[in-house]
Steps between C-alpha positions, in 0.01 A plus 500: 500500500633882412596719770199789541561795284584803705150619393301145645733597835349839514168410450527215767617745756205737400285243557657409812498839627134577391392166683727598813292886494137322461573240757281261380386169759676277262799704378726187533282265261498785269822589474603127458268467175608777392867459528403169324349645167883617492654204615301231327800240473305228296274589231476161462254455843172624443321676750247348758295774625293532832171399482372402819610619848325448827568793597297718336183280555181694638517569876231236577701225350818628621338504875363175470881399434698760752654218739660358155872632452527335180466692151359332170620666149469354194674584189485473126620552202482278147665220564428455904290531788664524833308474870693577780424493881769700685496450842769705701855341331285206338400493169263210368444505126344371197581567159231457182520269275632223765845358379828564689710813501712695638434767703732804620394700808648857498517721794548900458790439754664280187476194646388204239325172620481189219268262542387207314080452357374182530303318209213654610610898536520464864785681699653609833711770557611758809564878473775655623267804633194457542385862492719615205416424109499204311503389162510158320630382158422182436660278231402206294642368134421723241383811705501681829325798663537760819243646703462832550657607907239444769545556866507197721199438746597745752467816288285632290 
């Protein structure tokens, strides 16, 4: 991948600076995605997006489920679905259509888990931080995706 242009530097900084001014509730997942339209080190992976999260349920079903401290998001994107469960550092998972994989847990901190997909998409994995952002690229012959960053169950 090319260096950023001194331009794309600017403009990241800008960014950064603008989002630093508004201080926006979720500056950090912002940032991240953003630094990531710059960044994107693969355009091979294809991009999962967000498409259910339990947090942002109505307040009746999110009542019903207040003594839970476990977050379901799923994700997805041509070629995948993917359900997770995060529950503080654990992550259970299941990835669409079954078959096995691999599956790369990234931390903002840097830190990279591997972990192996069973035949039927299943998959356990632990977080570094449980509060911080996460990602996932997941791997399989002949193509491979990445989510979009999400917070882990502690943060929202």
């Amino acid at each position: 991948m090319d260096p950023l242009t001194p331009e794309e530097e600017r403009l990241l900084a800008d960014l950064k600076d603008a989002l630093a001014a508004a201080q926006h509730p979720q500056r950090q997942l912002i940032v991240a995605n953003a630094q990531d339209a710059f960044n994107y080190g693969d355009l091979e992976d294809e991009l999962a997006h967000l498409v259910y999260d339990s947090l942002l349920e109505d307040d009746l079903v999110r009542s019903v489920r207040a003594a839970e401290v476990s977050r379901m998001v799923v994700f997805e994107c041509q070629a995948l679905t993917m359900e997770l469960e995060l529950r503080g550092r654990e992550i259970i998972g299941q990835i669409g259509p079954p078959g096995p994989a691999t599956v790369i847990v990234e931390t903002s901190d840097g830190t990279l888990t591997t972990v192996q997909a069973d035949a039927l998409g299943c998959f356990t994995a632990r977080a570094s931080d449980p509060q911080g952002l996460l990602r996932f690229r997941v791997t399989r012959p002949g193509s491979s995706a990445i989510t979009e960053w999400t917070y882990g169950p502690k943060q929202s």
